[in-house]
N, C-alpha and C positions, 0 to 999 in steps of 0.2 A: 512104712511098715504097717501103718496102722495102729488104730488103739482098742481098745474093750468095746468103745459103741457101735462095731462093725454088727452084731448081733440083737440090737434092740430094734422095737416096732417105730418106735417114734421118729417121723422126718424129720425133726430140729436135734436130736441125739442123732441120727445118718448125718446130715448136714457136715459133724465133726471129726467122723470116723477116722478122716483122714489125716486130722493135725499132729502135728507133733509131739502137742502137750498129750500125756499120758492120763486121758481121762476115763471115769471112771461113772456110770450110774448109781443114783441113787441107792444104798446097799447099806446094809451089816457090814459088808464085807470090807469097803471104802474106808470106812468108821475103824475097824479093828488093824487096819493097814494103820492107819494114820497114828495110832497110838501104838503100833510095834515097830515104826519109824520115828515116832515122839516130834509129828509134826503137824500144823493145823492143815485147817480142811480149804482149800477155795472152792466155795459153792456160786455157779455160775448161771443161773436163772431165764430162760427164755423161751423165745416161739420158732417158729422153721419162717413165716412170714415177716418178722419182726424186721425191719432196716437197720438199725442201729446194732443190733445183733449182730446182722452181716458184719457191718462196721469194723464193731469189732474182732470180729474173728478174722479180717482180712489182716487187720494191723498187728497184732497180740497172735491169734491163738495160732496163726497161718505162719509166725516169725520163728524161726529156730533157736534165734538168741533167748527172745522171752520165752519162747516153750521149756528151754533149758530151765532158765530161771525160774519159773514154774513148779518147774518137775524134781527140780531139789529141794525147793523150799516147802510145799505141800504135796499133797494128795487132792486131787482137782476131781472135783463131781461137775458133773453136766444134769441138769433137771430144764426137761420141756414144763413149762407151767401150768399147759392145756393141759396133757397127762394128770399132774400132781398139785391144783388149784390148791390143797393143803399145805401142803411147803408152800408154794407164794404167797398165800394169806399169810402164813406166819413172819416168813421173814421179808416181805413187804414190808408189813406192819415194823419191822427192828429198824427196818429202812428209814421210814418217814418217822420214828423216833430219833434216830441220829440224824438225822440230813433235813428234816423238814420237807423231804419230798422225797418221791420214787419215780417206779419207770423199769421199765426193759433197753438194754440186758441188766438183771440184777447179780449185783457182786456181794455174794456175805464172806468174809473169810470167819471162821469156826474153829471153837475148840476139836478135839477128837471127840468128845462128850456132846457137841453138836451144838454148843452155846457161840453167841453171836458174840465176835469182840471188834468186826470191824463193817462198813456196809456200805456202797453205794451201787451207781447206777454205770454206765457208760465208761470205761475209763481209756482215754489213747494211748496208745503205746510208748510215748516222752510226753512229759511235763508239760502243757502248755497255758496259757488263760487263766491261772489262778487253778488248773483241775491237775492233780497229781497222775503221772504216766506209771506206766504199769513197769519201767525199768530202774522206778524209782522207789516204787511203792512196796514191791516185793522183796530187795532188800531191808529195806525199814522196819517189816514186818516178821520177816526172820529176825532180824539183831535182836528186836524186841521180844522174840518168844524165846534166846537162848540167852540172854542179859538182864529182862526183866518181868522173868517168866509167873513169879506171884502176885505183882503187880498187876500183868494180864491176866490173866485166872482170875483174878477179883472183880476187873471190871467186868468181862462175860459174864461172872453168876452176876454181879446187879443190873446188868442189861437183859439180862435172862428173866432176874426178881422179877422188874421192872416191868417185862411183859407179861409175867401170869397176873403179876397184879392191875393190870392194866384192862386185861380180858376176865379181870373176874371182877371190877370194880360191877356192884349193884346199882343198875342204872335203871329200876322199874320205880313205877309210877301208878296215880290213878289212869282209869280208863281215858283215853284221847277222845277228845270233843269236839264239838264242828269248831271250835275257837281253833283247835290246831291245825285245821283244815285252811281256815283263814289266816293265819300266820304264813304259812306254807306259799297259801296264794301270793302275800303282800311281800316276799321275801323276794318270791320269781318276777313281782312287778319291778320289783326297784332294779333287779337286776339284766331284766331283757333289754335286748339292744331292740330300739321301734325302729331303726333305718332296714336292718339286716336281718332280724330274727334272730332265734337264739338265746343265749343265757351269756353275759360274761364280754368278752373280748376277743383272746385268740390264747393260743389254740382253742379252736370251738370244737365241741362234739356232740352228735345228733341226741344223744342222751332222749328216743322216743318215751321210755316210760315217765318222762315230766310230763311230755304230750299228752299221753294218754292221763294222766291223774287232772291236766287243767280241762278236757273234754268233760271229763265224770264234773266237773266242779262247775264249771257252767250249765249242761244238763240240770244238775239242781239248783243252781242257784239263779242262772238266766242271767249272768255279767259276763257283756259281751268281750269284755275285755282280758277275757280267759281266751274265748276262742279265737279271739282278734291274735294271742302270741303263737294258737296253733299255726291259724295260717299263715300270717306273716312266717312263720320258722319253716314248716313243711313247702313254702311258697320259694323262698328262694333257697332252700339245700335243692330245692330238683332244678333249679336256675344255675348252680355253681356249677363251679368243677369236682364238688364234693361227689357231685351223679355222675355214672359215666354214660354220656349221650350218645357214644354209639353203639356200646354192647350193654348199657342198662346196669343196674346194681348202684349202691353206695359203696366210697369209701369210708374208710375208718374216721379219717375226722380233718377236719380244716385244719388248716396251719394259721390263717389269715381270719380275718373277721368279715368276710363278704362271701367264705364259702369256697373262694375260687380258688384254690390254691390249696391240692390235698394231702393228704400221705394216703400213699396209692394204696395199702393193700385192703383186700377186700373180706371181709368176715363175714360168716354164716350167719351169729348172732344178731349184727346190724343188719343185715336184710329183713330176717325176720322180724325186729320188732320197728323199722321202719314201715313192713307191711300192714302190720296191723297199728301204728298209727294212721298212717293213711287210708284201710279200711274204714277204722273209726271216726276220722274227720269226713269223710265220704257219707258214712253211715249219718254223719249231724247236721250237711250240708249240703247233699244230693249233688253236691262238684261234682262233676267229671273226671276233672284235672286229677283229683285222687286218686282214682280209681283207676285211672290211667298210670299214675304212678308204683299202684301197687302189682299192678297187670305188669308193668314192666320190671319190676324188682323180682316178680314172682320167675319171669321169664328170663332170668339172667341166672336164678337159683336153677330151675330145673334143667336149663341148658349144659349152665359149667361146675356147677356146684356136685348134682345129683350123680351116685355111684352107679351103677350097674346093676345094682342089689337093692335099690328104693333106697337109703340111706341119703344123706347127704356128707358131705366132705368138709373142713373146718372152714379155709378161707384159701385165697390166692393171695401170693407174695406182692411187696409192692416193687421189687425188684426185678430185672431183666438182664441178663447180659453185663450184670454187675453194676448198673443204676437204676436208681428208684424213677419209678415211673416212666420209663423209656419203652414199655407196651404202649403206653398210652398218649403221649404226644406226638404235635404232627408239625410239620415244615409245611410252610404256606406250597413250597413248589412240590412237594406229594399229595398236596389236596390236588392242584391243579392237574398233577400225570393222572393220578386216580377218574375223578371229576368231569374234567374237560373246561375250556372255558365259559361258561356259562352259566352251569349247577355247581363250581368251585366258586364263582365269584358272592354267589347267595349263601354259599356256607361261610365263607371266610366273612362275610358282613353280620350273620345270624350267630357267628360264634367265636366275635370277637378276635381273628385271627390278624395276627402282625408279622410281618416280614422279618422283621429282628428277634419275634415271640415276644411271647407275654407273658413267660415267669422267667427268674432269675436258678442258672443252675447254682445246686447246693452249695459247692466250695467254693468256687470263685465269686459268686456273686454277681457274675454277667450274663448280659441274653447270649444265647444260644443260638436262636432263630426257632425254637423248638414253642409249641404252643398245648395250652389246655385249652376245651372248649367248654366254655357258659354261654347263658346267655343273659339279654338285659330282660328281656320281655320274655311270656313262655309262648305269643302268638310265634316269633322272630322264625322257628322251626317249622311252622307251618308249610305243607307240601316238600318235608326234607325230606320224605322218609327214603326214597327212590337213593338219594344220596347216603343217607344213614347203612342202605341194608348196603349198597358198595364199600362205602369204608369199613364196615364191620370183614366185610368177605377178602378184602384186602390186609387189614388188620389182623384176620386168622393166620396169614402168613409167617406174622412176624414171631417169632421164638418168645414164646409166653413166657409168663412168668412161672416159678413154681405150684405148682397143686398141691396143701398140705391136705391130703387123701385120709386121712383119719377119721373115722368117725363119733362122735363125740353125743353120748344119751343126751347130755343137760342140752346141746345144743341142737339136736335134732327135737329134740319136745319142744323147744319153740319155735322152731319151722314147721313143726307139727300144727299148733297152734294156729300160728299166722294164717296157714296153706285151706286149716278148715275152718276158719273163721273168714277169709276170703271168700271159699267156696258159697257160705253160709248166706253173706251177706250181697255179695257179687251175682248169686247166680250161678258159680261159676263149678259143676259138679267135677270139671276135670281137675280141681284143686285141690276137692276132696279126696278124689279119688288118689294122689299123691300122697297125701296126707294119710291116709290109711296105708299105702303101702310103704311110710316109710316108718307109720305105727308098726305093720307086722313083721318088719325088717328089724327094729329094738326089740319087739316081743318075743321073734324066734332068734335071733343072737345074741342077747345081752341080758337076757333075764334067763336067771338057775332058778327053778324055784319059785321062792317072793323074792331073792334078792338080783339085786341089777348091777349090773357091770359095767363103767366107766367109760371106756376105749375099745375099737373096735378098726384093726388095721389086718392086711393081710392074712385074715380068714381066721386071727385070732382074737375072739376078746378077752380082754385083762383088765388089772388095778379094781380093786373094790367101789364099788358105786358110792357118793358121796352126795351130802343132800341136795347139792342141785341137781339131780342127775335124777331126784326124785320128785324134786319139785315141780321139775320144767318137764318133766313127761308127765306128770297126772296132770300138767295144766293141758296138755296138747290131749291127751285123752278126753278130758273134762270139754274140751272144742269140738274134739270129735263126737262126742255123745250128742252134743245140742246141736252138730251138723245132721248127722246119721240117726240121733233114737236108736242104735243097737246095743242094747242091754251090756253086752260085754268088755263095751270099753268103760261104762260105769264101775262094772265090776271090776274090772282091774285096776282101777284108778283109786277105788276103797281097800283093796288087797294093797296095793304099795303104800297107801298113806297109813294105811293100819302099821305097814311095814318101817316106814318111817318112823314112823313114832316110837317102835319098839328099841330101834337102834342109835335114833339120833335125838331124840327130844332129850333137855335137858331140864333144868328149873326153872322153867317159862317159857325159853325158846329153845329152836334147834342148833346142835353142833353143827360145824359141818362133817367132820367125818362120823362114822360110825363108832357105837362102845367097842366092837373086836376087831377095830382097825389098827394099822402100827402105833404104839404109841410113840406121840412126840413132843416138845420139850413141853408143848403147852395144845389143850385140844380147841382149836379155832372157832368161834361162831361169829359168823359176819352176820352185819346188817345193814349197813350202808349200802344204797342203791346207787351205784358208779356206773359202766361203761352197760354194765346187766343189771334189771333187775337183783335181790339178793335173794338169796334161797331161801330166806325167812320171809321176805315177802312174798313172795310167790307161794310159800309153803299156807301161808296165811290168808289167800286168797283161795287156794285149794279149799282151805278148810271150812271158809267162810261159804262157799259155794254146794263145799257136799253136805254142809248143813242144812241148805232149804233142799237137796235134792234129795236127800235121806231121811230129813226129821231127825239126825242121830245129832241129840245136844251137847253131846262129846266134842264132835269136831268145832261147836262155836265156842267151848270155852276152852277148847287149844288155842284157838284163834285169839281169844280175847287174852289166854296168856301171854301169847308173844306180844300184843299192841302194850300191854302192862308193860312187860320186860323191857321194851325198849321206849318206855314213855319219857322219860326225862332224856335220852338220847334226839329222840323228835322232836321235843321244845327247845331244846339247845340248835339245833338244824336240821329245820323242818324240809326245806331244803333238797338233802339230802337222806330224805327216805320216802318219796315219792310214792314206789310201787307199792311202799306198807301204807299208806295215806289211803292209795285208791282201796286198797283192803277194807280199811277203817269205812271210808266214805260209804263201802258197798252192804256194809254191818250197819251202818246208820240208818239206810232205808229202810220202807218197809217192804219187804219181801211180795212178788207178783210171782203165783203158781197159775198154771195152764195143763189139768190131765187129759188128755182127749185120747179115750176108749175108743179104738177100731181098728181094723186092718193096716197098718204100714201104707201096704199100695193099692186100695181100694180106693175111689175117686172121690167119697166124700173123707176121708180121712187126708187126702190129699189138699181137697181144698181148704179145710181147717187149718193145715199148717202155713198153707200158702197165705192165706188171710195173716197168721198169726206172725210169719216173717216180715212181710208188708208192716203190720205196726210197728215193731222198730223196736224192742225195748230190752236195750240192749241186757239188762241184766233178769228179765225176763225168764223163769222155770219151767223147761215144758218136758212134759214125760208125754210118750204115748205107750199106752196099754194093751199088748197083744199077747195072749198066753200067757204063760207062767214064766217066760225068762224074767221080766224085768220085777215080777213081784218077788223073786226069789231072793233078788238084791234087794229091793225096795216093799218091804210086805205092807204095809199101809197103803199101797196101789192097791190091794187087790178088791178093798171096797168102791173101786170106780170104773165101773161096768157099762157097756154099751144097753142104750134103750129105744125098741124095737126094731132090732138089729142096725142099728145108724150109728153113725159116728158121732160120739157122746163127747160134749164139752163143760169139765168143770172149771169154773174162775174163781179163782182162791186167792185171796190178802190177806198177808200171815197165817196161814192154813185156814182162812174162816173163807165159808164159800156158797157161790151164790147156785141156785138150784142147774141142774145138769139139762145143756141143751142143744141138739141137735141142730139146730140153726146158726150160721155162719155167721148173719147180721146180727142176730141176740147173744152169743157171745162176745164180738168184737161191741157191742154195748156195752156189755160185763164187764169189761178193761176200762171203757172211757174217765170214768169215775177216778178208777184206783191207779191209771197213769196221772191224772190231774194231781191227786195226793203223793207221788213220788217226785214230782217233779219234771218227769219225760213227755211233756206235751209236744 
């Protein structure tokens, strides 16, 4: 018959429409049931891509028995987490208070008041392993709220206490110093695997913005052995099974510690910030190798990612056919039908292929005959491609995995990003060129206004924009502008952050939701830098950034209040706040301005910037001056003027600057100095 989610936007709320349990979205409405039945809430936490989620819903939500049991004992919400990152930050967070760890699918069960009295992650549908079954748990749970119901009620509000006060503990500090910069480093030494790359053991995850903060940290400091764990890491994830070698992109993250062995599904977010690591180790080491990998990650996004409307679409499932990864494995004897003998027998040597296969399926634990493909070496693929574009073309045959088609602000702004930072540095203007349209694909659907709107499915967007949604589209603006020089994306990039500030800044740093957003039991500010950058860092590099581009000393001491607010959080686990570190690092320097007065597309204004991208610096200010747009934004341009009608170039270190010159080679002088004193030689 159906249940309530037959009508919501969300693919992971469709997903369930059809179960038996009587479930219900996030609502007032859920909430006022459940207390006119006087019975708790189970809040059920997840993604449409998520595996374990299937999981569960095959076992549990799919059974009639437990739907029953279910359905008398609560009132059951279903929350997509991409949707409502506010709910999962909060009861995440109740999670690894009780459990010492999280994960998807997450289980809270809840007062009617919305207070958290019970929480984990996975549950099977009978007892097994020490992990309690959901035909065990749901009775227990009941006796308990009609046997020892003050009892319960008490501990919710101290679990409840327990989290405001946990999110309101004052954790600021003096200002962060290159000492914490060096902690940070000495934390990721001890912990990088030198065989494999990486951070840790297993499950490994590409975690690019550690990458990107040890690039900023060698750049300055010149220890090689920052950029030695870039490339060892970036070296063999595009060697695993973590890359998929015949249709391109990353998966989410190893299972294994050699990379090879992945959890299939594929997200929007890890492409993009794999891109622009790989741009950035590209941009430090003239590799190829890089640039090739980001060429291909670009091209797996614009292929299967990108909507019809410039947008792009969240992620692909790692599921097929009701097993993980079954798009993506091969049988030695369908390489060979495919193949032939010949160019099958070079692949199956190049990509580690076994007759019995080479991973273990999930449940049982035995080969299959099914195969992922790495490699040892990245020569090994040399002259595949002729094979690569066959099995891709073959491959499309097979019954894909799900498309979670949603479009998502915070995650399009950093494919915004990546795509014209790509462009920027690559060469490559058809990246740009994406990049912008999938800028004015956010700008004309999802911004009312100043304010920005979250989700974007089915021709409608909804849910309130929340601050990564603001953070990570002025970052992708703020890329576009140093791609393009078009005034307008500057401008809108200071209208949002203006706009940020006014709704989400708090006392020091930002929330994540807005001040007139629902309120809920507790208002969340993350900072921890996990699978994404955090919205506070990014918000912090925003500001650090439209500080040298504007002069406006406003945005550096937003900036320098978040590094405060979370300063004793950074010495305790430097670690984990990476993308705020590269903030900090980027405040530490001394700032390099470039105005160059001229025409956009006049040939000597051309060759200036051309010179100017050639040097390389990455954190580099360049305005170019044409007419009144850009001084409307930025009025302190307006004193930097073309002389005798040429394209004029000022060189500026910390706004102090050297005389204005029309020559290509006395300019690129003008830098030589003030890169040697930043450290970007």
């Amino acid at each position: 018959m159906g249940n309530r989610l037959s009508s919501e936007r969300s693919p992971y709320l469709l997903q369930h429409k059809d179960n038996p349990v009587d479930w219900w979205a996030w609502s007032d409405e859920a909430f006022v049931k459940a207390k006119l039945r006087d019975v708790p809430v189970f809040l059920s936490i997840g993604y449409a891509t998520c595996h374990w989620c299937h999981v569960m819903e095959h076992e549990s939500f799919e059974d009639p028995a437990v739907a029953q049991l279910m359905n008398q004992a609560f009132v059951n919400v279903k929350v997509d987490r991409e949707e409502r990152p506010d709910l999962d930050s909060i009861y995440m967070t109740v999670c690894q208070m009780l459990t010492g760890s999280g994960g998807w699918p997450l289980t809270i069960i809840m007062t009617p008041d919305r207070e958290p009295l019970w929480a984990g992650t996975y549950i099977p549908r009978l007892s097994r392993y020490g992990r309690i079954g959901m035909v065990d748990l749901i009775p227990r749970v009941q006796h308990a709220w009609r046997q020892s119901r003050d009892e319960v009620e008490s501990n919710a509000r101290a679990i409840t206490d327990a989290l405001r006060q946990g999110m309101q503990v004052d954790t600021r500090g003096g200002d962060p110093t290159e000492r914490d910069l060096e902690d940070a480093f000495e934390h990721l030494q001890r912990t990088f695997d030198p065989v494999h790359g990486g951070f840790g053991s297993a499950p490994k995850f590409p975690s690019p913005h550690t990458l990107l903060f040890l690039l900023r940290y060698w750049r300055r400091t010149e220890k090689n052995d920052a950029l030695q764990m870039v490339e060892k890491t970036l070296g063999h994830m595009r060697l695993g099974g973590i890359f998929d070698h015949v249709g391109f992109g990353f998966h989410r993250y190893s299972t294994d510690r050699e990379w090879k062995v992945p959890h299939f599904e594929k997200m929007l977010y890890d492409q993009a910030m794999a891109v622009l690591a790989c741009v950035e180790a590209y941009r430090a080491t003239k590799k190829p190798e890089y640039m090739q990998t980001a060429c291909e990650t670009i091209t797996y996004v614009l292929r299967d990612l990108r909507s019809t409307d410039g947008g792009f679409c969240c992620a692909e499932d790692a599921d097929s056919e009701g097993r993980e990864g079954k798009f993506y494995v091969w049988h030695q004897s369908e390489l060979e039908e495919v193949l032939g003998p010949e160019l099958s027998s070079r692949v199956v040597c190049a990509y580690n292929i076994e007759a019995e296969g080479n991973f273990l399926e999930e449940a049982t634990r035995r080969r299959t005959g099914e195969n992922i493909l790495f490699l040892r070496n990245r020569t090994d693929e040399d002259g595949l491609e002729e094979a690569r574009t066959l099995l891709l073309a073959h491959r499309s045959r097979r019954v894909r995995p799900l498309l979670d088609d949603k479009v998502l602000t915070d995650w399009n702004g950093l494919m915004i990003a990546a795509l014209a930072r790509a462009g920027r540095v690559l060469r490559r203007p058809d990246y740009t060129k994406a990049a912008e349209e999938a800028a004015a694909f956010v700008g004309q659907t999802m911004l009312r206004g100043e304010r920005l709107f979250h989700r974007f499915r089915d021709g409608e967007a909804g849910i309130q924009g929340m601050l990564d949604d603001y953070a990570f589209f002025v970052s992708g603006l703020l890329e576009l502008y140093g791609s393009t020089h078009r005034a307008d994306y500057l401008q809108m990039a200071i209208r949002l952050t203006d706009t940020c500030i006014e709704y989400f800044a708090g006392d020091g740093a930002f929330f994540l939701t807005a001040s007139d957003a629902e309120a809920l039991i507790v208002r969340p500010r993350d900072a921890y830098d996990g699978a994404l950058p955090s919205g506070n860092s990014v918000m912090a590099m925003n500001l650090m950034r439209l500080s040298r581009l504007t002069g406006r000393s406003a945005y550096y001491s937003a900036a320098s209040d978040i590094f405060q607010f979370f300063a004793k959080g950074i010495r305790a686990r430097p670690a984990g706040f990476t993308a705020m570190l590269s903030a900090i690092e980027f405040g530490l320097e001394p700032s390099v301005q470039v105005v160059v007065a001229g025409d956009p597309m006049a040939a000597d204004t051309q060759a200036m910037l051309s010179a100017l991208d050639a040097y390389d610096v990455p954190d580099m200010v360049v305005h170019v001056v044409c007419g009144n747009d850009l001084i409307r934004v930025v009025p302190f341009l307006e004193a930097y003027t073309t002389h005798r009608d040429s394209a004029t170039a000022y060189v500026c270190r910390d706004y102090q600057c050297e005389r204005p010159t029309t020559d290509v080679a006395e300019m690129l002088s003008f830098l030589e100095p003030m890169i040697e004193t930043t450290g970007y030689a």
